[in-house]
C-alpha positions in Angstrom: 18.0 44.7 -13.6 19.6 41.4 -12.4 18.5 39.8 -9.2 20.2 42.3 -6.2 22.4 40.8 -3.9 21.4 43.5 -1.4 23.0 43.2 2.1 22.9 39.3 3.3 23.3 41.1 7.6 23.2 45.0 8.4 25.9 45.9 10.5 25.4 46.9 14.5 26.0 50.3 14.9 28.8 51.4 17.0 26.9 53.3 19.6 25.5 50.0 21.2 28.7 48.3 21.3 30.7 49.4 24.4 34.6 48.6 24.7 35.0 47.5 28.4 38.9 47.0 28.2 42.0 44.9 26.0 44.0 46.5 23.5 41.2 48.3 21.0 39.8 49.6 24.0 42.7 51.4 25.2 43.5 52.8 21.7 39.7 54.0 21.8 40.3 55.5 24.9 43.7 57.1 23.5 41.8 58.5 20.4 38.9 60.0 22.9 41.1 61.6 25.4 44.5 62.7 23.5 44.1 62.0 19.8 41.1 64.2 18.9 42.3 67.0 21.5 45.5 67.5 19.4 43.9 67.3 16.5 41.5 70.0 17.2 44.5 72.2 18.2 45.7 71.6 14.8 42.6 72.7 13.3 42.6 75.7 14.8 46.6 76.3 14.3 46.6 75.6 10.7 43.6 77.8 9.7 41.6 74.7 8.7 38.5 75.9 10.9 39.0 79.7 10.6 38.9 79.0 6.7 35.0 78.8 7.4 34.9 82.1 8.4 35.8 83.2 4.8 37.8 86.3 6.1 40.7 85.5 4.6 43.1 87.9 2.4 46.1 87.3 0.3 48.8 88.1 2.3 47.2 86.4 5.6 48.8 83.7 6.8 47.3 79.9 6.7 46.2 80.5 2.9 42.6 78.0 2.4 43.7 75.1 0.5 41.2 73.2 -1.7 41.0 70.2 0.8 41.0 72.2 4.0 37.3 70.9 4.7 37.8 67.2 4.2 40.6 67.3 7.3 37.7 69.2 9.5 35.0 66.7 8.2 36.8 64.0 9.4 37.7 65.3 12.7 34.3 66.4 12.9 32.9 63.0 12.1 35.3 61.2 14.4 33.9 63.2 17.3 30.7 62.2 16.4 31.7 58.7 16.7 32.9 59.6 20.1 30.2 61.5 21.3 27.4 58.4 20.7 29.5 56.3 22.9 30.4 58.7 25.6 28.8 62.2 26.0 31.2 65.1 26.4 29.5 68.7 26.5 33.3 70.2 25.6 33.4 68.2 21.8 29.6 68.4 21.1 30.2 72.4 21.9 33.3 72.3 19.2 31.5 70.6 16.9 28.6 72.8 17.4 30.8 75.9 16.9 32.3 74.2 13.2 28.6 73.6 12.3 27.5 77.4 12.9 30.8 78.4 10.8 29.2 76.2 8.2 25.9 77.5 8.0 27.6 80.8 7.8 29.5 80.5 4.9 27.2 78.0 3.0 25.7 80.4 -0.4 21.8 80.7 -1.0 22.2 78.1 -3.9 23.5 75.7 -1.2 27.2 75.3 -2.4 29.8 75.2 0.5 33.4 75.2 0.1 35.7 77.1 2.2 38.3 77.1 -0.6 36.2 78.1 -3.7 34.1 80.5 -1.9 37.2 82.3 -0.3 39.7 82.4 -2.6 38.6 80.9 -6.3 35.0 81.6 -6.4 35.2 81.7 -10.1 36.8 78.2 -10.6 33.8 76.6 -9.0 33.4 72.9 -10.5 36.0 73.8 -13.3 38.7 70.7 -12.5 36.8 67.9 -10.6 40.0 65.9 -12.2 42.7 67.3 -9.7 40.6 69.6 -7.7 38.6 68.1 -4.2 35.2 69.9 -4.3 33.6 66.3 -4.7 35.8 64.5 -2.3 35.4 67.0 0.3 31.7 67.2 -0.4 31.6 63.4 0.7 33.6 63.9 3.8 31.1 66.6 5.3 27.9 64.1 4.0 29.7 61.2 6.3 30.0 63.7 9.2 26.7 65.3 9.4 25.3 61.7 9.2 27.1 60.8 12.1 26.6 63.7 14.1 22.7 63.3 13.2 22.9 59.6 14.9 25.3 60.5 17.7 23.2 63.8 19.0 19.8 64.0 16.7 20.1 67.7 15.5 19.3 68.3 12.0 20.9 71.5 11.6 24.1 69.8 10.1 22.2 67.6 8.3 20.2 70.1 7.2 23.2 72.0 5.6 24.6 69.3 4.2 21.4 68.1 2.4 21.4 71.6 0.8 24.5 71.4 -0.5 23.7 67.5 -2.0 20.7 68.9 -3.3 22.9 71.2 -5.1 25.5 69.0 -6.3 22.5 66.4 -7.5 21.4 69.7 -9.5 25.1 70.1 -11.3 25.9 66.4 -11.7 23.9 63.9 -14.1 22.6 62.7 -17.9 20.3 66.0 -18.2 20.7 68.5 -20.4 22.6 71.4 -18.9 24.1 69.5 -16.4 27.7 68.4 -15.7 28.5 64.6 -16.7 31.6 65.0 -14.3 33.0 62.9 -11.4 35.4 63.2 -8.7 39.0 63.0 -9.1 39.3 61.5 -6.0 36.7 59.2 -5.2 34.9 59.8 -1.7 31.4 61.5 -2.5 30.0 57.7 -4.0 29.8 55.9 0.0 29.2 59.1 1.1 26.3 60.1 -0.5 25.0 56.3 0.4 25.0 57.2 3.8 23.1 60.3 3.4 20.5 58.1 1.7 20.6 55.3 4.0 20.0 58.1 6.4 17.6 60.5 5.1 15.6 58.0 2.7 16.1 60.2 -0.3 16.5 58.4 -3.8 18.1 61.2 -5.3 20.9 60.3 -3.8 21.4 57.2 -4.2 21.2 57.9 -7.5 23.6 60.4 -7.5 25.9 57.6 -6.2 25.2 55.5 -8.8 25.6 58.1 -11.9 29.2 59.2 -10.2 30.4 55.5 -10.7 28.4 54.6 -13.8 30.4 57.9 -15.7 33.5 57.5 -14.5 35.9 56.4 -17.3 33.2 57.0 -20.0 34.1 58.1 -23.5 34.3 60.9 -24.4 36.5 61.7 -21.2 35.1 64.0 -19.3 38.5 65.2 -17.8 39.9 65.7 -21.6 37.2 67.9 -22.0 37.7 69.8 -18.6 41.5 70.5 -19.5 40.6 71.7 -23.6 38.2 74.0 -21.8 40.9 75.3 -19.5 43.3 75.6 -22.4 45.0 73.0 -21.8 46.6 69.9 -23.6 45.3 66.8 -22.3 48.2 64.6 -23.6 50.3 66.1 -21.1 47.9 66.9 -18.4 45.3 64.4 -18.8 45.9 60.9 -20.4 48.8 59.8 -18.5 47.4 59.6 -15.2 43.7 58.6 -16.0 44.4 54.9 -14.8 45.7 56.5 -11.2 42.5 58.3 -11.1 40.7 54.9 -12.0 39.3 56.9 -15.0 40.9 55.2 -18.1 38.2 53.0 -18.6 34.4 52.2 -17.3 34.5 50.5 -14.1 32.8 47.7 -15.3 35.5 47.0 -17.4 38.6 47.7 -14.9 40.2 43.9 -14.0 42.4 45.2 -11.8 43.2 47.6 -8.8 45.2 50.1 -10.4 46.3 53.8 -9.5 46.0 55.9 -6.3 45.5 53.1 -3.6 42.8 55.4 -1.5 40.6 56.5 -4.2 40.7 52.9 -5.5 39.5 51.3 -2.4 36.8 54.6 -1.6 35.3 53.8 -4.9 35.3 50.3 -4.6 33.5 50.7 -1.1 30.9 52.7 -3.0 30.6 50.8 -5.7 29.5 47.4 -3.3 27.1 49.9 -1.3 25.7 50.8 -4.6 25.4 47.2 -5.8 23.7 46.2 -2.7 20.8 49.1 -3.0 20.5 48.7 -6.3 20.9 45.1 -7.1 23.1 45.2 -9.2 24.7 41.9 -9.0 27.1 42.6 -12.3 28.6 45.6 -10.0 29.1 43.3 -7.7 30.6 40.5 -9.4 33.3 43.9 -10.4 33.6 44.5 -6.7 34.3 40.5 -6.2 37.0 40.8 -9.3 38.6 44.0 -7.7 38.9 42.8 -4.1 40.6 39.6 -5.9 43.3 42.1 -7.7 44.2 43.7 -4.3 44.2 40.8 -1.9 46.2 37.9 -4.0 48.6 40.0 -5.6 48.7 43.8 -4.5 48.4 43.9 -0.5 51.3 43.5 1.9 51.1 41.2 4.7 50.5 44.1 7.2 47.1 44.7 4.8 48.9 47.8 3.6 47.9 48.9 -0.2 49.8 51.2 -2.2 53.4 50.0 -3.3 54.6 53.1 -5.3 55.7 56.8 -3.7 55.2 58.0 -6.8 51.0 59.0 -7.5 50.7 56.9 -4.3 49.4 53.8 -6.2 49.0 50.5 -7.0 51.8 49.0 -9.1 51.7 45.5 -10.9 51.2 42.3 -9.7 53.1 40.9 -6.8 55.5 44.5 -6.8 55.7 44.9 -2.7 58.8 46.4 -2.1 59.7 46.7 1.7 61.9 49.6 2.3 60.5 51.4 -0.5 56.7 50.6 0.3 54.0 53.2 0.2 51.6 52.1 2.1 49.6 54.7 2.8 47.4 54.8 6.4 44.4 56.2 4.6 44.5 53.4 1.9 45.0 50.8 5.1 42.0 52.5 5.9 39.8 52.7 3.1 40.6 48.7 2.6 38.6 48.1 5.8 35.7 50.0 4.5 35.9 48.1 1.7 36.0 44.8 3.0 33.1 45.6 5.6 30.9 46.2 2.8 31.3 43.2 0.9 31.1 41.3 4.1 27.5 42.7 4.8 26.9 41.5 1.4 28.2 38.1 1.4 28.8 36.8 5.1 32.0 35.2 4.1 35.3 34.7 6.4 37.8 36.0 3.7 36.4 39.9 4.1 36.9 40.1 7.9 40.0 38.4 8.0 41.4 41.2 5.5 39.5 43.7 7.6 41.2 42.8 10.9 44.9 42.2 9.0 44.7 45.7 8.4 43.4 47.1 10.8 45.7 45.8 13.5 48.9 46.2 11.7 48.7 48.6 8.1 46.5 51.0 10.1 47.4 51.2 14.1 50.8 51.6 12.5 50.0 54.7 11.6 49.6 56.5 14.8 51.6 56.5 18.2 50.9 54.9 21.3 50.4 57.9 22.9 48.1 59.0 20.4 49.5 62.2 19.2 51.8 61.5 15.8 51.3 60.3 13.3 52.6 58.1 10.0 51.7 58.7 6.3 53.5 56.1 4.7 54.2 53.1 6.6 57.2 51.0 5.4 57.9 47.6 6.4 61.6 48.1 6.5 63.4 51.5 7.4 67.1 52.2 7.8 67.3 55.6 8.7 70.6 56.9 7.5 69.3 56.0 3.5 65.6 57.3 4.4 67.3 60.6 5.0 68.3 61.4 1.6 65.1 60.2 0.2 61.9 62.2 -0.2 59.4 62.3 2.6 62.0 61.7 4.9 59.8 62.8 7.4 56.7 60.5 6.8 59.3 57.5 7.2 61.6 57.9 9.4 59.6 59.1 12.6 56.1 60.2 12.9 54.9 63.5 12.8 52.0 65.5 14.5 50.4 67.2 11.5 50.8 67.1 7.8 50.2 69.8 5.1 48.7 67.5 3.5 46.8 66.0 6.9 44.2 63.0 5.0 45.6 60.4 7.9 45.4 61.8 11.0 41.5 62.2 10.7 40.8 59.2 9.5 42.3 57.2 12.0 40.6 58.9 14.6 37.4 58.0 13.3 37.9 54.4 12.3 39.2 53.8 16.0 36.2 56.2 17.6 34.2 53.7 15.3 35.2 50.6 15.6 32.3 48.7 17.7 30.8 49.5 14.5 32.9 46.5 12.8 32.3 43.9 15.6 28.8 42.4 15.1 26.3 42.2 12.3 23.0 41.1 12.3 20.0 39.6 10.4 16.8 37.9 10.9 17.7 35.8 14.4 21.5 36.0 13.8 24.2 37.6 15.5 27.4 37.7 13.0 30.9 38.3 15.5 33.4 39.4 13.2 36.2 41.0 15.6 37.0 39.7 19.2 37.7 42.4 21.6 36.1 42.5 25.4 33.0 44.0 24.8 29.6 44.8 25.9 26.3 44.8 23.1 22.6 45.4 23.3 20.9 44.1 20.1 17.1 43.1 19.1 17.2 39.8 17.5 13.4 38.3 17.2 12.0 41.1 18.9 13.8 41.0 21.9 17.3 43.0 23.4 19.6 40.7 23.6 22.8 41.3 25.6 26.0 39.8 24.4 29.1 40.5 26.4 33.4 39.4 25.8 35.6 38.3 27.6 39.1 38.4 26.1 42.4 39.8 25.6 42.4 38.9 22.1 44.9 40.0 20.2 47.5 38.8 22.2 45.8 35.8 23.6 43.8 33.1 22.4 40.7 33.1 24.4 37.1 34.6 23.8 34.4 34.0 26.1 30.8 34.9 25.5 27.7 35.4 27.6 24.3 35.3 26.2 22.0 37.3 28.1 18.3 37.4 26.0 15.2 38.7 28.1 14.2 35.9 27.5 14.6 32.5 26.2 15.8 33.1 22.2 16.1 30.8 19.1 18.9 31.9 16.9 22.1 31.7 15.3 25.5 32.8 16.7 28.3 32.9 14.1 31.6 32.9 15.4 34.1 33.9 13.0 37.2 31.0 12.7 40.1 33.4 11.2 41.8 32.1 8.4 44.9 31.9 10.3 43.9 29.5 12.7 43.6 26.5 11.5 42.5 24.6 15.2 39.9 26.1 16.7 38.3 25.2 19.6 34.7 25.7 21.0 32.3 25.1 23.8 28.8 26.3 24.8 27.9 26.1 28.4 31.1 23.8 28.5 30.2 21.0 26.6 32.6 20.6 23.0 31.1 21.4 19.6 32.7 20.2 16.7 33.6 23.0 15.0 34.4 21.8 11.2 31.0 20.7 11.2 29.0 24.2 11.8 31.6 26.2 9.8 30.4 27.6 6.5 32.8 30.3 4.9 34.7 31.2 7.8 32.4 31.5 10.7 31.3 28.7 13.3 27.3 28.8 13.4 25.7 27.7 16.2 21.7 27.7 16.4 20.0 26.9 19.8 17.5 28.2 22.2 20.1 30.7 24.3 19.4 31.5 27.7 19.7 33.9 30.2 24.2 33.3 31.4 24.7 30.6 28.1 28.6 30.8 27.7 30.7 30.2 24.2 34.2 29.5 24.9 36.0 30.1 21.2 39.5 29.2 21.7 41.8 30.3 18.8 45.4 28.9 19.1 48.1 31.3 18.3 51.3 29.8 17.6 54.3 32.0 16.5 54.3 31.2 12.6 57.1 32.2 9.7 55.2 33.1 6.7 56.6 32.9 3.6 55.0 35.6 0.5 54.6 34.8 -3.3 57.6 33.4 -5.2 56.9 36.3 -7.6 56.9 39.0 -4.9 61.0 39.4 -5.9 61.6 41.9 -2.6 60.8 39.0 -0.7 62.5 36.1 -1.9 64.5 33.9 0.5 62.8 36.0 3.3 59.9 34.9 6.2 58.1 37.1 8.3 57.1 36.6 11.9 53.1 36.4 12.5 50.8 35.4 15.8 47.7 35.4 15.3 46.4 38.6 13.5 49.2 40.5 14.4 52.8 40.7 12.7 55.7 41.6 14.0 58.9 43.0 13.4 62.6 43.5 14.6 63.5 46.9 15.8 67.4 48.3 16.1 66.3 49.1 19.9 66.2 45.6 20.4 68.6 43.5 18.1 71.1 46.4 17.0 71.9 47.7 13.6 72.4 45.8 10.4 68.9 44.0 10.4 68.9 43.1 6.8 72.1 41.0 7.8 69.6 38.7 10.4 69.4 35.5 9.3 66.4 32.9 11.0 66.8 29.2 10.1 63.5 27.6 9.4 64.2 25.0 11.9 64.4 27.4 14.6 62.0 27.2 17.5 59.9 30.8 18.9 58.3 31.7 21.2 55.8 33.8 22.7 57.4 36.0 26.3 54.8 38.3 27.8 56.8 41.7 28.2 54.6 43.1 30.7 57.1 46.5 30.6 56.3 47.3 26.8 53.3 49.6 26.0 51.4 48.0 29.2 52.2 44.5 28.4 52.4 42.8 24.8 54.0 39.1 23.7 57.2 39.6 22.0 58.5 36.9 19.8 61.6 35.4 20.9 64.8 32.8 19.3 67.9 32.1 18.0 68.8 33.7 14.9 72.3 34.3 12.9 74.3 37.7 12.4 77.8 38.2 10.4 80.5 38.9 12.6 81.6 42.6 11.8 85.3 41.7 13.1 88.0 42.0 10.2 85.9 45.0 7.8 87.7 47.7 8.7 88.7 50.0 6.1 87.1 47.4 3.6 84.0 47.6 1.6 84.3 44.0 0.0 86.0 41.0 0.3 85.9 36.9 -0.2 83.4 35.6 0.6 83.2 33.2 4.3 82.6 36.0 7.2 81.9 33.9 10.2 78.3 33.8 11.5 77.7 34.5 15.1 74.5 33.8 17.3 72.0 35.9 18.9 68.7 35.9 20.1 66.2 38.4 18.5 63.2 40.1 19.8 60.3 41.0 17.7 57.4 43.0 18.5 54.1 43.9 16.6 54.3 45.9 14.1 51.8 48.1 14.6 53.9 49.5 18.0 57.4 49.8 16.3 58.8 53.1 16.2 57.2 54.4 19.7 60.9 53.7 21.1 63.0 56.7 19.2 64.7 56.5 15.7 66.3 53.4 14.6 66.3 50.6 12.1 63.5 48.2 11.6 62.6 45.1 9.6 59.3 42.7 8.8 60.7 40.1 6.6 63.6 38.2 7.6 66.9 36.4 5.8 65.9 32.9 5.7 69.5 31.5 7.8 
């Protein structure tokens, strides 16, 4: 076994980190009172949580489907999340009435799921390729975890452990037992966490044997379909590379296929390497994250270019209006890049992590916390969106899905999120996200109390107080984003040159702290026109607007219709206007911009060339609020005038 890289810092769980106000805050609080209360209701009004009950008949309305359990896992686990920050005796009583259905319906030989012991009890484990049994597996793993360390009863746990103890009995090199794997990848992290939190190998293993198989020869899906009759030329082979299954991982050199099961297994696959030590796993997680993040990730840190199997394309293919873009693949990016940053301590995975997170993934749900996106497109024109398919996961969002993966997982990345802030290791304390905040950590021994002070996104200043229990040597590494390229920084108001304690992306400053030590990080945000890839074709001749970590867009609300006919000279000054009337106060990006004057087209559809160009001042807001205001056109990238 080569030397493990292991985890270089462990991250600080969420439940000592307490938002005490800014933006994330208030989404957290959104997600707490209004997000996981609708979402519950939807539970119960599609039949997801009755499907436990296993009283269903044909005929019945709300039919099981085969990933019913996965949408209530997630919920489930979200509430968790919620619960270890805030106690609420009304969620811990829900979850508590889920986890009884559970038990319930869970068969002697541990199996549990709704779908295949309700309606297809026969067809148990019989098409892992298209099927969820695995994926939804994983989902309830990652929830009882969570609702072990929020509350500390077992009897989730419990169940859950049964039914991995029965899936490690189906899955693996022995004789008599399946050498399967999941069509959609999930179970691999999950099954991490349920090591991580019950110490038991087995699992782990598990993990490991899930991503070593996968893409073997002979293929264990072409086998699966010639059992069920089928022929796998037409069933199987052509969409083995969306399932990331046409080859061995440790032979895939690219992100290919469906962009959420690519970036779940690639999250497992780094947990994996870091247990295991397997530093050639790694080096494949290192040569993956490189596929998606120069040459298959939009500037939001959206994944997933194509509608069609909800994939990965080629190289540099992001197409705007057309994008994919997926909330849960926005999503499983940040889980991916948080695991390679515990691994490596390196700038580049955070600054992914929080490009994401604030645009390809708060995109996806409303301010007011109750609909939702699936796809999230970084142009829209609603009259053309309306003879597409999915109309309705563009052009407005939605408060439920059939098919319902998203709304779930946002709520539990945002009831999560102080899980993402800090890190630490032997007398360090990593900050990798800047958000006003409270956190109790041991570092040497001792609790050490680190509080923020900021508004961060939308402005450029982070204060920190140190309060240890007593006086403390160690480091304090300040992430510098990528995107700032001036940073600024005092401790206890004196000037520290910051190029000279940055190592990969994070300021480092080691000192004895006391009791009230201040940093000041100051992180200049100038309004900045970003221009992508010459190869990226959708966007040539085109800038986009970005501040910070946030990008923005033009809205038809704001800068009327015919945005693709917008043209901003390079030379044009912007700038930053506090609108303390938008969603509670945001900076909008303001200037002078070019627009064809419409006056003469009547009753024409072409004609020479030389309309006249007129002036007009645009307005551009984040992204990740557009589409809160009613329907209407809206654009990210920009004519160059």
């Amino acid at each position: 076994m080569p030397a493990a890289p292991s985890r270089r810092i462990i991250p600080v769980p969420h439940s000592l980190v307490r938002l005490t106000g800014g933006f994330l805050a208030g989404r957290q609080a959104t997600n707490r009172q209004e997000t996981l209360p609708c979402e519950h209701r939807q539970l119960q009004y599609t039949g997801r949580i009755d499907a436990w009950k296993l009283t269903w008949e044909e005929g019945k309305p709300n039919k099981p489907h085969i990933f019913f359990d996965s949408d209530v896992a997630k919920w489930t686990e979200a509430a968790a999340y919620s619960l270890a920050t805030r106690r609420d005796e009304e969620l811990e009583q829900q979850i508590d009435a889920i986890v009884e259905l559970m038990a319930g319906a869970q068969l002697p030989v541990g199996y549990l799921n709704s779908y295949f012991i309700a309606v297809e009890p026969e067809n148990r484990w019989t098409h892992l390729m298209s099927w969820h049994e695995l994926y939804c597996a994983g989902h309830l793993m990652e929830a009882a975890v969570a609702y072990f360390d929020a509350t500390g009863k077992r009897k989730f746990l419990d169940v859950i452990c049964r039914y991995a103890d029965h899936i490690d009995r189906t899955f693996g090199p022995k004789r008599g037992q399946k050498r399967g794997y999941p069509g959609h990848e999930e179970i691999e992290l999950a099954l991490v966490k349920l090591y991580r939190a019950t110490n038991e190998k087995r699992y782990l293993n598990l993990a490991r044997f899930f991503i070593n198989e996968r893409g073997q020869q002979p293929n264990y899906y072409v086998r699966e379909a010639i059992k069920r009759g089928e022929n796998p030329h037409q069933t199987v082979l052509p969409t083995l590379d969306v399932l990331q299954a046409h080859k061995p991982v440790r032979e895939q050199e690219e992100a290919v296929g469906h962009a959420v099961r690519a970036c779940y297994l690639y999250a497992g696959m780094a947990d994996v390497a870091a247990e295991t030590g397997d530093a050639e796993l790694l080096k494949v997680c290192r040569r993956l994250w490189k596929s998606i993040v120069e040459r298959r990730m939009y500037i939001t840190g959206g994944v997933g270019s194509a509608h069609h199997h909800e994939r990965f394309t080629c190289d540099y293919d992001l197409p705007n209006e057309g994008a994919y873009a997926e909330t849960c693949a926005a999503i499983a990016l940040v889980f991916f890049a948080h695991r390679m940053l515990q691994i490596e301590a390196d700038g580049q995975y955070p600054d992914v992590m929080e490009r994401a997170l604030y645009n390809g993934v708060l995109s996806g749900i409303s301010w007011d916390g109750t609909r939702f996106f699936y796809v999230n497109r970084l142009a829209q024109y609603p009259a053309a969106a309306s003879f597409g398919a999915h109309r309705a996961t563009l052009v407005e969002r939605e408060p439920w899905f059939g098919c319902a993966c998203c709304p779930p997982n946002v709520a539990r990345l945002l009831a999560s999120i102080g899980g993402y802030i800090y890190s630490s290791a032997d007398r360090e304390l990593w900050v990798h996200l800047y958000t006003a905040n409270e956190v109790a950590v041991d570092i040497g021994g001792q609790e050490v109390v680190v509080e923020q002070e900021t508004d961060y996104p939308w402005k450029e200043k982070v204060r920190l107080t140190v309060q240890p229990e007593s006086i403390a040597t160690f480091t304090l590494a300040l992430r510098i984003p990528s995107w700032c390229r001036d940073a600024f920084l005092r401790v206890n108001g004196g000037a520290v040159d910051v190029r000279s304690v940055t190592s990969k992306g994070y300021a480092r400053i080691k000192r004895s702290w006391e009791k009230g030590d201040t940093v000041d990080l100051i992180l200049p945000m100038p309004v900045e026109k970003v221009e992508a890839h010459p190869s990226v074709r959708q966007n040539a001749g085109r800038i986009a607007l970005q501040r910070g970590p946030i990008v923005y867009c033009l809205e038809e609300m704001d800068n009327g219709k015919d945005l693709n006919d917008i043209a901003l000279p390079l030379e044009t000054p912007l700038r930053m206007r506090w609108d303390s009337r938008l969603f509670g106060g945001v900076p909008v990006v303001m200037g002078k911009a070019l627009h064809r004057d419409h006056a003469g087209w009547r009753n024409k559809l072409y004609r020479p060339a030389g309309t006249t160009m007129k002036s007009l001042t645009i307005k551009a807001i984040p992204y990740c609020l557009w589409a809160n205001r009613g329907v209407g056109e809206m654009v990210v990238w920009v004519r160059k005038g």
